[in-house]
BAKOL-629596 format. One record per residue: residue number from 0; residue in one letter; chain; x, y, z of N, C-alpha, C in turn. Coordinates in Angstrom, 2 decimals, decimal comma. Each point is the difference from the previous one (the first is absolute). Layout:
BEGIN
{drenvex: NUM; kolvex: A; rotor: A; nc1: X; nc2: Y; nc3: Z; cac1: X; cac2: Y; cac3: Z; cc1: X; cc2: Y; cc3: Z} $
...
! end
This chain:
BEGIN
{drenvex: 0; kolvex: X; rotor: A; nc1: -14,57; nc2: -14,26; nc3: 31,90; cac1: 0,84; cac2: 1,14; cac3: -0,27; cc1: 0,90; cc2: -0,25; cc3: -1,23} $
{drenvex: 1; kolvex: X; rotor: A; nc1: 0,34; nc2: -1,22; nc3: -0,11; cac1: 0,87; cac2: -0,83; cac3: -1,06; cc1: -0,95; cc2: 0,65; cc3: -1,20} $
{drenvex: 2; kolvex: X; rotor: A; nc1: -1,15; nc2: -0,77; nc3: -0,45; cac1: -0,17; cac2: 0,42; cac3: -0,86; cc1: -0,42; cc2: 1,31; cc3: -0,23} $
{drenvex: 3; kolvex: X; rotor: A; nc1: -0,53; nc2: 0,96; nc3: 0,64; cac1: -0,25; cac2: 1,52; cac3: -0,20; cc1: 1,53; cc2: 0,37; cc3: -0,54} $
{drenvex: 4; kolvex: X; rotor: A; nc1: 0,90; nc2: -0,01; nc3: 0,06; cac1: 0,95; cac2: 0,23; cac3: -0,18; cc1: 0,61; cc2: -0,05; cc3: -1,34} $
{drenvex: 5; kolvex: X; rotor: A; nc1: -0,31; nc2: -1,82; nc3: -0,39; cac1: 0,30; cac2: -0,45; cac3: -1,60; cc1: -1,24; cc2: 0,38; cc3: -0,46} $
{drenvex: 6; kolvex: X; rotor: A; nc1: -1,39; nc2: 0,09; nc3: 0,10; cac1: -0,55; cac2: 1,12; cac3: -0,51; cc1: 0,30; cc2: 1,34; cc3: -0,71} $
{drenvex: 7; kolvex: X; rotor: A; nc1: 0,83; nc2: 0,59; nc3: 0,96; cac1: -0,06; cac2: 1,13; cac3: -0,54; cc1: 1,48; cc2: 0,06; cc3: -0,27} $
{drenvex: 8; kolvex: X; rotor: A; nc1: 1,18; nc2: -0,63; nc3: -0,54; cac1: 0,61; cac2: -0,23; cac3: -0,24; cc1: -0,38; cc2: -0,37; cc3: -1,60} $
{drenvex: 9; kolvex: X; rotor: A; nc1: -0,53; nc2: -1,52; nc3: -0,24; cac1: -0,85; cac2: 0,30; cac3: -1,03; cc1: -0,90; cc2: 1,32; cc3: -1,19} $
{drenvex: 10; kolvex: X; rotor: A; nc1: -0,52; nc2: 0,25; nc3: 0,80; cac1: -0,75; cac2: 1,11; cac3: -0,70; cc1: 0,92; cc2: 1,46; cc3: 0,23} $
{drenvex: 11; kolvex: X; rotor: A; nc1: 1,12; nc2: 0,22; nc3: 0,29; cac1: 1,37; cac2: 0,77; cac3: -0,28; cc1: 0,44; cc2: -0,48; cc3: -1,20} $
{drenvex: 12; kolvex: X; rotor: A; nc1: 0,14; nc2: -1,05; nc3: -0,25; cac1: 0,85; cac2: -0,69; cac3: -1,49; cc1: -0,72; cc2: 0,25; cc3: -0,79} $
{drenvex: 13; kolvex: X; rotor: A; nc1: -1,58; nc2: -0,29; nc3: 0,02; cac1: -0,51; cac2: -0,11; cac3: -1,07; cc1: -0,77; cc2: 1,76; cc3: 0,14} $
{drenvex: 14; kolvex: X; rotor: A; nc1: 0,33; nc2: 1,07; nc3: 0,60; cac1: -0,28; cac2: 1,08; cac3: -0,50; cc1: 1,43; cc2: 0,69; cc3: -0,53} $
{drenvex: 15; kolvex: X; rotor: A; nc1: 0,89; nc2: -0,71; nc3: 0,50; cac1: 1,24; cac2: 0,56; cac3: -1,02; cc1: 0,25; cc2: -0,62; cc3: -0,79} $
{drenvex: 16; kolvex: X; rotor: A; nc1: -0,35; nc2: -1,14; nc3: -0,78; cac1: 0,13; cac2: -0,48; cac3: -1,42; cc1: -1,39; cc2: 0,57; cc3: -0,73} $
{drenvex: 17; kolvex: X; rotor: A; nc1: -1,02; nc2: 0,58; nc3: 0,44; cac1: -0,81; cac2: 0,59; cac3: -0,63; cc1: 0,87; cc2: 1,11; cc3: -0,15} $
{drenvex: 18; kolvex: X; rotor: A; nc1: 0,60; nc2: 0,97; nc3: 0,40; cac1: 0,84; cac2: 1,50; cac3: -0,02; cc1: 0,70; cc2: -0,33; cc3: -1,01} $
{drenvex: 19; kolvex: X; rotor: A; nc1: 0,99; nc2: -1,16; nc3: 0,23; cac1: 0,85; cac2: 0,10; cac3: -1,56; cc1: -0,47; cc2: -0,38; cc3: -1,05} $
{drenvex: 20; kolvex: X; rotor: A; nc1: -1,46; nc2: -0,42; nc3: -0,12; cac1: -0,08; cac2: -0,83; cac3: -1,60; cc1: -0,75; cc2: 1,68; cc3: -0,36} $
{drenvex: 21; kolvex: X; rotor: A; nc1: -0,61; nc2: 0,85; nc3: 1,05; cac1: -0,22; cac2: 0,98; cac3: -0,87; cc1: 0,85; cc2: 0,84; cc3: -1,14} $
{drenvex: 22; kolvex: X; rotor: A; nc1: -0,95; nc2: 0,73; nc3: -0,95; cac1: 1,03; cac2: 0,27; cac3: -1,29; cc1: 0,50; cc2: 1,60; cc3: 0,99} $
{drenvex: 23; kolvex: X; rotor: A; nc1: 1,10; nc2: 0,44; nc3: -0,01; cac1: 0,57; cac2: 1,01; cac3: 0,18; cc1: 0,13; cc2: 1,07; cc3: -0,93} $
{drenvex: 24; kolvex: X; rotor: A; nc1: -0,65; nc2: 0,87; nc3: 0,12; cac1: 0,38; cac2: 1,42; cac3: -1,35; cc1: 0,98; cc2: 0,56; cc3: 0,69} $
{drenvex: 25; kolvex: X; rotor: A; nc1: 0,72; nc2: 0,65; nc3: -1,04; cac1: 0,82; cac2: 1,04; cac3: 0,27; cc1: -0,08; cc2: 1,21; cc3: -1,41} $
{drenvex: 26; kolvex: X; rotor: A; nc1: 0,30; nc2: 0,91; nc3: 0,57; cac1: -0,32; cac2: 1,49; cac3: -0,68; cc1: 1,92; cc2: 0,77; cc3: -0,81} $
{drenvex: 27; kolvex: X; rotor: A; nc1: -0,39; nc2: 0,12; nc3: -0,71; cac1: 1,14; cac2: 1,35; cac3: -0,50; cc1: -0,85; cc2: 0,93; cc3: -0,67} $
{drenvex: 28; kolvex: X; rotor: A; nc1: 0,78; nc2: 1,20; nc3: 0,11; cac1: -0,15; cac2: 1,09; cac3: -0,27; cc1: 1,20; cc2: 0,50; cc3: -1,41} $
{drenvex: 29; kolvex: X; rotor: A; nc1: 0,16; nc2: 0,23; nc3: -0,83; cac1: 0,94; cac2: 0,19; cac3: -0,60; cc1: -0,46; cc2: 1,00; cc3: -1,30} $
{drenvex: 30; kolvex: X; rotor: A; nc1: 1,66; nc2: 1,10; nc3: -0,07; cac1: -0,05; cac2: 0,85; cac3: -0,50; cc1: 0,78; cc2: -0,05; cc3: -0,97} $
{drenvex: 31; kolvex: X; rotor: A; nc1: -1,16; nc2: 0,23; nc3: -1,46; cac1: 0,80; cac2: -0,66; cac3: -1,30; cc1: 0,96; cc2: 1,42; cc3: -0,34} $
{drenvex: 32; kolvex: X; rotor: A; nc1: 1,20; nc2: 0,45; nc3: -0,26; cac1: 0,64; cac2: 0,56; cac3: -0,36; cc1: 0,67; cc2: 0,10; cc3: -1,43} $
{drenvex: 33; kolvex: X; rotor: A; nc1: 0,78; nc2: 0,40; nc3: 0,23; cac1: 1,15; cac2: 0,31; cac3: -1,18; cc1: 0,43; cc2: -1,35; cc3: -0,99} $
{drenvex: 34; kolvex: X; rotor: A; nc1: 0,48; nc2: -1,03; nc3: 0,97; cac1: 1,06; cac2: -1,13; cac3: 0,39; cc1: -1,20; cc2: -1,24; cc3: 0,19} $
{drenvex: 35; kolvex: X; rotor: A; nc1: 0,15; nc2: -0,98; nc3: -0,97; cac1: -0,70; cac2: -0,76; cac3: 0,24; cc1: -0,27; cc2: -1,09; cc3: 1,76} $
{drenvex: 36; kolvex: X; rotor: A; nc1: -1,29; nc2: -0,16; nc3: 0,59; cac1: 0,07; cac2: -0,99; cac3: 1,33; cc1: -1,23; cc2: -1,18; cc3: -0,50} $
{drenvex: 37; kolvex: X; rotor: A; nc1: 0,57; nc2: -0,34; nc3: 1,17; cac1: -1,02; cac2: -1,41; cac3: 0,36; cc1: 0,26; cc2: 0,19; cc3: 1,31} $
{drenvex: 38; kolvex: X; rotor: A; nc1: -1,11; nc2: -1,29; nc3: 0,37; cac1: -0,06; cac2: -0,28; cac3: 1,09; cc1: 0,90; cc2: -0,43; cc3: 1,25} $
{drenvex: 39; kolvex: X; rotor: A; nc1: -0,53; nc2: 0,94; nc3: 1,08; cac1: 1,42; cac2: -0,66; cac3: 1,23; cc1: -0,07; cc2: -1,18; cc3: -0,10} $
{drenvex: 40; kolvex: X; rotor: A; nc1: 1,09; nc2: -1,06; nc3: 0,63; cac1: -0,31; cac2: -1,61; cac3: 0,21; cc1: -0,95; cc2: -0,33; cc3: 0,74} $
{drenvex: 41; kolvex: X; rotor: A; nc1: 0,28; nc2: 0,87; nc3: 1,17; cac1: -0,45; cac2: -0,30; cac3: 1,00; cc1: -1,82; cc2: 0,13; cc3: 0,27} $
{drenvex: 42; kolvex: X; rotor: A; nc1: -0,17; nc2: 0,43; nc3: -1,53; cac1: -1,50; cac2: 0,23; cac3: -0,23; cc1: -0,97; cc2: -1,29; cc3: -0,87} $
{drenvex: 43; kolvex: X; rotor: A; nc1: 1,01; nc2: -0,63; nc3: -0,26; cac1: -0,26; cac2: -1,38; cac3: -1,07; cc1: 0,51; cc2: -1,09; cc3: 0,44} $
{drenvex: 44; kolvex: X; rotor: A; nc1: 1,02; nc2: 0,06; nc3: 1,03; cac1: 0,34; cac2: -0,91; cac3: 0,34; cc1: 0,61; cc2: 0,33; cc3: 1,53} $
{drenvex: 45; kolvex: X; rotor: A; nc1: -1,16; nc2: -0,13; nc3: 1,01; cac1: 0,37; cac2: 0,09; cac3: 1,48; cc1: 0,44; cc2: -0,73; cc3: 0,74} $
{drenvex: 46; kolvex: X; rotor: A; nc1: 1,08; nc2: 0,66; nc3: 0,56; cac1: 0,88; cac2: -1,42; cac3: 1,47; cc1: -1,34; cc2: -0,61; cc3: 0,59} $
{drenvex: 47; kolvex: X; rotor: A; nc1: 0,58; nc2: -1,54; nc3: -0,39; cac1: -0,70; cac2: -0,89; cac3: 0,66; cc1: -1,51; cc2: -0,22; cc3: -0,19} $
{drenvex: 48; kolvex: X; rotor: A; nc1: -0,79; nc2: 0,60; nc3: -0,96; cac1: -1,48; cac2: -0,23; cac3: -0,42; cc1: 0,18; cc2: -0,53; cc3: -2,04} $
{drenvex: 49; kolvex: X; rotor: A; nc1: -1,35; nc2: -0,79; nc3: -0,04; cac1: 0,24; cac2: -0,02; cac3: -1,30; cc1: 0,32; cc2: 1,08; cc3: -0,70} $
{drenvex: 50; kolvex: X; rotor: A; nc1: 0,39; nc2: -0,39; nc3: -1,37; cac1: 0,06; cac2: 1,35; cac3: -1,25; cc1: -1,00; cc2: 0,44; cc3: -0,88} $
{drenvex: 51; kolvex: X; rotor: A; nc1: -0,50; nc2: 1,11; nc3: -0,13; cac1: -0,59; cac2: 0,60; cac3: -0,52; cc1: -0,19; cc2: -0,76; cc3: -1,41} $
{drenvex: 52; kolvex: X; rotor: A; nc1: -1,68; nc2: -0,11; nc3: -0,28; cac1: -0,11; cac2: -0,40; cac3: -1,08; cc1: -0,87; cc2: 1,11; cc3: -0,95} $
{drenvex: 53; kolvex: X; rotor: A; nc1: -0,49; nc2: 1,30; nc3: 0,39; cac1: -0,54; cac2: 0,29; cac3: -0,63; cc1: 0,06; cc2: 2,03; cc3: 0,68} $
{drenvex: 54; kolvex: X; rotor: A; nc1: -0,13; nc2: 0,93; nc3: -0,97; cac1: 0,22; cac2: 1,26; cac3: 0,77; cc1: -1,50; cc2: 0,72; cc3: -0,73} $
{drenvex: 55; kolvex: X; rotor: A; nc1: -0,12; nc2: 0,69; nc3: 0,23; cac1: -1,54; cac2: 1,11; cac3: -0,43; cc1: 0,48; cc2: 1,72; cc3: 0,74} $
{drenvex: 56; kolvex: X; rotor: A; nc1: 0,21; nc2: 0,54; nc3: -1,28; cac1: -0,03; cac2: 1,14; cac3: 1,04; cc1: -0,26; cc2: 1,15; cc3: -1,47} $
{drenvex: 57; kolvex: X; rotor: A; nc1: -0,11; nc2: 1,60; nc3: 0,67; cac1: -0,09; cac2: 1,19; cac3: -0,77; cc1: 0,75; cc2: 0,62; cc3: -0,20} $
{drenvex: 58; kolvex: X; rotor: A; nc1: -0,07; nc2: 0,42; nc3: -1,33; cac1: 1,27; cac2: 1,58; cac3: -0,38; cc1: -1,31; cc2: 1,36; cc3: 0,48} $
{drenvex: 59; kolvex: X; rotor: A; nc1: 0,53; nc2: 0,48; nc3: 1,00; cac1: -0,79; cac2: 1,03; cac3: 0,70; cc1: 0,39; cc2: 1,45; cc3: -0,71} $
{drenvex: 60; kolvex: X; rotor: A; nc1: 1,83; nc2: 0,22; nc3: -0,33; cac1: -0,07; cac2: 1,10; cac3: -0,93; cc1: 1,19; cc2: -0,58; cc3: -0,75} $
{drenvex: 61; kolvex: X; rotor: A; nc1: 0,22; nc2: 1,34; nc3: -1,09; cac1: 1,00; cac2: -0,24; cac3: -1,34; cc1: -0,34; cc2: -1,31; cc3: -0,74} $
{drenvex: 62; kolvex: X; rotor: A; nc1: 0,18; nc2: 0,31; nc3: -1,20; cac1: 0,50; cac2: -1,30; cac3: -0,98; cc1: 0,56; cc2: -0,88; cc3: -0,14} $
{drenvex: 63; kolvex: X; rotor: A; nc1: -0,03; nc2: -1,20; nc3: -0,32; cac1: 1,29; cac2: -1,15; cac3: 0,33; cc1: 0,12; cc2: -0,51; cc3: -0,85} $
{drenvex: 64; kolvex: X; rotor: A; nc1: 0,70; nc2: -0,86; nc3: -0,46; cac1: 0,27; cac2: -1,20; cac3: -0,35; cc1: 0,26; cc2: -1,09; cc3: 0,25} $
{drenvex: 65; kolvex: X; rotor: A; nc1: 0,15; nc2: -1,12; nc3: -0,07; cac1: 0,29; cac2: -1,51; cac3: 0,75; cc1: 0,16; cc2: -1,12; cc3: -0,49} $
{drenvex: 66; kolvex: X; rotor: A; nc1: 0,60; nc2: -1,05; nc3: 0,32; cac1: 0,53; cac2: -1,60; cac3: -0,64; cc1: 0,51; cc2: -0,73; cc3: 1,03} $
{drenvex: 67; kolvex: X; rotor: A; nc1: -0,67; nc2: -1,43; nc3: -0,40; cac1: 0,43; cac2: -0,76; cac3: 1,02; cc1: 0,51; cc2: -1,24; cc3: -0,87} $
{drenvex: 68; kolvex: X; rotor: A; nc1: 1,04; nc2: 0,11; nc3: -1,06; cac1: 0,40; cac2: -0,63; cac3: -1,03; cc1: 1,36; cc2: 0,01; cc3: 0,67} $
{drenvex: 69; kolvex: X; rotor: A; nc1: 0,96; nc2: 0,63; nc3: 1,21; cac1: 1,23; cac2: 0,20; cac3: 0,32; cc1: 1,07; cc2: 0,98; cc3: -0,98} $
{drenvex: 70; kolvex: X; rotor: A; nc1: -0,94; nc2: 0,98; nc3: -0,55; cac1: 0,51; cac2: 0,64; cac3: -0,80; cc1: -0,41; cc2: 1,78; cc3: 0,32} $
{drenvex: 71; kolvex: X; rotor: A; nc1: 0,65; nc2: 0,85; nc3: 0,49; cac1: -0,07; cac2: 1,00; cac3: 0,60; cc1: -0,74; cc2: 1,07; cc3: -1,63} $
{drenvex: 72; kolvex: X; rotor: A; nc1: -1,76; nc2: 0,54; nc3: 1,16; cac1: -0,32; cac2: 0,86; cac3: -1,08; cc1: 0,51; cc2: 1,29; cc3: -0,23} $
{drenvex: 73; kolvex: X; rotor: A; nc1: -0,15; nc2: 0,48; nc3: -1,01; cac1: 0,42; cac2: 1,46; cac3: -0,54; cc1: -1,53; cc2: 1,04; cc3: 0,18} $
{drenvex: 74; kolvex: X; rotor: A; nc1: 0,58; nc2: 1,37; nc3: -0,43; cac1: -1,24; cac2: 0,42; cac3: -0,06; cc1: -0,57; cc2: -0,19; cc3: -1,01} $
{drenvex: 75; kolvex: X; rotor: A; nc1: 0,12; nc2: -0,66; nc3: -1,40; cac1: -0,55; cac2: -0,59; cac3: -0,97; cc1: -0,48; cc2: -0,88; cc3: -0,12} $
{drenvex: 76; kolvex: X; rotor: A; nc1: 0,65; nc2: -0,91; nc3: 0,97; cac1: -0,07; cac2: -1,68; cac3: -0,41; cc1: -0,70; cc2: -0,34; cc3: 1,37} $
{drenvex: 77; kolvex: X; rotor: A; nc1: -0,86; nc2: -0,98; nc3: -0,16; cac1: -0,91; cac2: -1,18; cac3: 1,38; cc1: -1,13; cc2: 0,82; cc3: -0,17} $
{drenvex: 78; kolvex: X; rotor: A; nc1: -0,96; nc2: -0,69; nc3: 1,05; cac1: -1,28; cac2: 0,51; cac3: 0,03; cc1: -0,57; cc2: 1,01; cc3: 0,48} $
{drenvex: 79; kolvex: X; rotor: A; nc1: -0,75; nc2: 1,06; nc3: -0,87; cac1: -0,20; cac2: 0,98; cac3: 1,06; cc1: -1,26; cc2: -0,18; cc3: 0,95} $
{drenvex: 80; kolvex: X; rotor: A; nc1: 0,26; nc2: 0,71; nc3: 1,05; cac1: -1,27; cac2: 0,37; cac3: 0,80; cc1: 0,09; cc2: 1,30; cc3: 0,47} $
{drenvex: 81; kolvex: X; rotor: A; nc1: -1,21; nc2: 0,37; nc3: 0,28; cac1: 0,15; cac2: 1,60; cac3: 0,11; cc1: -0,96; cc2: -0,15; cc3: 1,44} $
{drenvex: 82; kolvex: X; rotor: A; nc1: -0,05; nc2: 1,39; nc3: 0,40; cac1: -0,23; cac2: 0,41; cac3: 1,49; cc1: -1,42; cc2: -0,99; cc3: 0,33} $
{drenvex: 83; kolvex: X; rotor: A; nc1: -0,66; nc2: -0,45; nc3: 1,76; cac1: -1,05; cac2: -0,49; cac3: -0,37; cc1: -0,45; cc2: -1,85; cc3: -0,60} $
{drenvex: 84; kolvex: X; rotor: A; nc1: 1,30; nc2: -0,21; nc3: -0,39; cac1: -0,26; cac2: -1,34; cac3: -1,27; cc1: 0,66; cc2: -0,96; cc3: 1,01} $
{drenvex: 85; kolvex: X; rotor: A; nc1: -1,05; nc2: -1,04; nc3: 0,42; cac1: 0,67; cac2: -1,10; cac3: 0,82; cc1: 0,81; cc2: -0,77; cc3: -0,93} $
{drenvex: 86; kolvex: X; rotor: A; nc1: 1,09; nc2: -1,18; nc3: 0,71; cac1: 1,18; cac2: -0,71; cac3: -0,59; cc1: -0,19; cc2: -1,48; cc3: 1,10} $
{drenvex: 87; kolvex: X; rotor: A; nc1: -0,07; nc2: -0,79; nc3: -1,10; cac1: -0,43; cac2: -1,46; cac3: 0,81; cc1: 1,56; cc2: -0,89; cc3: -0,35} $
{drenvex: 88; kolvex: X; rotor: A; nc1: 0,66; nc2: -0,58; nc3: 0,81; cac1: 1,28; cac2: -0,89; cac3: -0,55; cc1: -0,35; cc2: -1,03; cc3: 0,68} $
{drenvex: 89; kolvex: X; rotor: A; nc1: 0,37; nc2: -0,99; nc3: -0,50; cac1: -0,23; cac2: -1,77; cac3: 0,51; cc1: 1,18; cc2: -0,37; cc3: -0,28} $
{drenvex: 90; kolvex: X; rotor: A; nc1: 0,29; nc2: -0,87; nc3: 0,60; cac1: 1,40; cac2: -0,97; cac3: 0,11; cc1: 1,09; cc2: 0,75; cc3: 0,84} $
{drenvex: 91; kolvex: X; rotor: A; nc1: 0,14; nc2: -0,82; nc3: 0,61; cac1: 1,72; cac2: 0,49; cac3: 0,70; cc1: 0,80; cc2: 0,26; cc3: -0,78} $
{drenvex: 92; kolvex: X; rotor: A; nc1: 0,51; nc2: -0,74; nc3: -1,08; cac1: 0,61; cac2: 0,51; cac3: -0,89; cc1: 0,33; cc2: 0,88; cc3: -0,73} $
{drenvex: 93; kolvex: X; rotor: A; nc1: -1,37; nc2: 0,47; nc3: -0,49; cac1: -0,40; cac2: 1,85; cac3: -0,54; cc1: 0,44; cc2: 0,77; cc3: 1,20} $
{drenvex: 94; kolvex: X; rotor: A; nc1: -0,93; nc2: -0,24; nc3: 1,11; cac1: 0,06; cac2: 1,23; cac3: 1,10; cc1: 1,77; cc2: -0,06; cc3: 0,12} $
{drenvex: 95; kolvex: X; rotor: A; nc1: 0,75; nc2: -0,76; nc3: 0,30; cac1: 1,59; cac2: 0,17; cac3: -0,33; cc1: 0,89; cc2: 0,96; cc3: -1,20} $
{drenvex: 96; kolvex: X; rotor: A; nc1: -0,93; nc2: -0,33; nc3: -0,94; cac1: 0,09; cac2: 0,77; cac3: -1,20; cc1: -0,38; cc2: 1,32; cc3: -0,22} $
{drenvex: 97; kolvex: X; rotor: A; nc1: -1,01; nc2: 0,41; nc3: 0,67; cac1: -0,36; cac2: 1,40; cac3: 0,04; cc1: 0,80; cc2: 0,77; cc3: -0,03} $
{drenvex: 98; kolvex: X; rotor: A; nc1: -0,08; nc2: 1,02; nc3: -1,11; cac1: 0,65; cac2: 1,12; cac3: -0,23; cc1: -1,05; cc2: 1,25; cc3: -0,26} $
{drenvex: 99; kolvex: X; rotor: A; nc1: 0,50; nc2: 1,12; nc3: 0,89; cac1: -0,90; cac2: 1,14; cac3: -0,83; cc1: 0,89; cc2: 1,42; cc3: -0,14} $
{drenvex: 100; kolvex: X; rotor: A; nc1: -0,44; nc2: 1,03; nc3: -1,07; cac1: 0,37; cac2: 1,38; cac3: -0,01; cc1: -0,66; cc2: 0,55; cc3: -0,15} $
{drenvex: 101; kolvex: X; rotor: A; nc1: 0,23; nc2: 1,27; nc3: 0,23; cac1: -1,25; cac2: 1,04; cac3: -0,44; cc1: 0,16; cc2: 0,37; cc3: -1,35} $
{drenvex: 102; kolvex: X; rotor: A; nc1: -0,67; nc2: 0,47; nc3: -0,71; cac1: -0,20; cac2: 0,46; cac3: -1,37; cc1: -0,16; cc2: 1,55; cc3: 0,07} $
{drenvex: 103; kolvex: X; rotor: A; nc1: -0,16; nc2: 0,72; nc3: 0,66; cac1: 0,18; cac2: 1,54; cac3: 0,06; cc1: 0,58; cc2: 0,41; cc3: 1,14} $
{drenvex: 104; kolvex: X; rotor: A; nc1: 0,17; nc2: 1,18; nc3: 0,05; cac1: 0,74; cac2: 0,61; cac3: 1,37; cc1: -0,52; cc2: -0,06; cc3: 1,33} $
{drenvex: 105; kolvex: X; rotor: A; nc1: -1,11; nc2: -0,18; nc3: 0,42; cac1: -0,78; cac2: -0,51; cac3: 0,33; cc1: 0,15; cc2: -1,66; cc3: 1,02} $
{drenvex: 106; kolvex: X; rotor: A; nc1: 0,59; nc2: 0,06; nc3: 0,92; cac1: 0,21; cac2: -1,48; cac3: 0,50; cc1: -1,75; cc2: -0,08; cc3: 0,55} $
{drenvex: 107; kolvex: X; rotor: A; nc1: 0,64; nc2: -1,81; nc3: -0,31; cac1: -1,57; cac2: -0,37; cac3: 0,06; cc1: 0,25; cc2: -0,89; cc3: 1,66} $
{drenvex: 108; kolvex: X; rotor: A; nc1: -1,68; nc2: -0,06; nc3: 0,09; cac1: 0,11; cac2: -0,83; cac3: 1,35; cc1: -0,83; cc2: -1,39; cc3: 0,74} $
{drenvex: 109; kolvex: X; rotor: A; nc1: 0,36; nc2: -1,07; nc3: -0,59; cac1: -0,36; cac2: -1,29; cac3: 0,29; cc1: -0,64; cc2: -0,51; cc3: 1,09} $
{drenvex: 110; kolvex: X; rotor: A; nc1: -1,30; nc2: -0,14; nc3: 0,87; cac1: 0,39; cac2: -0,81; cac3: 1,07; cc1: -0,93; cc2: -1,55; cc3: -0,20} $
{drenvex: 111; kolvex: X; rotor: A; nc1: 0,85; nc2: -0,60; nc3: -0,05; cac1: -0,44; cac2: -1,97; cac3: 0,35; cc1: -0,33; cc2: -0,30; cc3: 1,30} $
{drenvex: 112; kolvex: X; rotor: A; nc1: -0,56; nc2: -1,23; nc3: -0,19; cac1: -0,31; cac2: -1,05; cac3: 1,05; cc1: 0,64; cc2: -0,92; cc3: -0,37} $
{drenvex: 113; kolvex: X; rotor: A; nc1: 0,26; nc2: -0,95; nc3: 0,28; cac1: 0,56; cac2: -1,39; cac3: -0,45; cc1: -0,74; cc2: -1,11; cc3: 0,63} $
{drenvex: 114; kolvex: X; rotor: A; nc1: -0,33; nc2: -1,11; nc3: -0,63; cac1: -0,37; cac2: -1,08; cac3: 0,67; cc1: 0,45; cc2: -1,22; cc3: -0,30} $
{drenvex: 115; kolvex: X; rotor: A; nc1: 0,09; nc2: -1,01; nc3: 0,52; cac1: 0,41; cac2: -1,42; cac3: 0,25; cc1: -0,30; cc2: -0,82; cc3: -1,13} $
{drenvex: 116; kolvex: X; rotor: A; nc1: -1,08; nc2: 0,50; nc3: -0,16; cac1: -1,35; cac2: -0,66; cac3: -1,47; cc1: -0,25; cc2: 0,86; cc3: -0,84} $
! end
């Protein structure tokens, strides 16, 4: 009975250290406006799981602009992407940095994934 027990005691540990080494996504949704944004924290950097090393996501509508230099874009200035046009960021650092606006009246609308890697 002893060992049925540390058995499965055992194979409890080692299916919950399999659970945490998995990579965790998490999702935002975000609506580029007027007023330059970035990313929530809590989307790049979650209580208690690693930090986001990398985001992928779409501008679904409006025009944008964007920089991940820590320097807030204009509607002139950073990169554009327009409706449709995926946006790949790597590094924690950038994804911290993310800034976007819209470029016409028109708010645009972002949604990411984020991953670990």
């Amino acid at each position: 009975m002893k060992k049925v027990r540390r058995l499965l005691l055992v194979a409890m540990v080692l299916a919950l250290a399999v659970c945490v080494q998995a990579d965790v996504v998490t999702y935002e949704s975000i609506t580029v406006a007027a007023s330059s944004i970035g990313f929530t924290s809590t989307t790049i950097t979650p209580l208690g799981l690693p930090q986001k090393e990398r985001c992928v996501g779409r501008l679904e509508t409006g025009e944008i602009r964007y920089r991940v230099d820590g320097t807030d874009p204009t509607t002139t200035e950073g990169i554009l992407v327009e409706p449709l046009e995926v946006i790949e960021i790597t590094r924690h650092e950038f994804l911290f940095k993310f800034r976007a606006i819209r470029t016409t009246a028109t708010s645009g609308t972002l949604k990411f994934q984020c991953f670990d890697q």
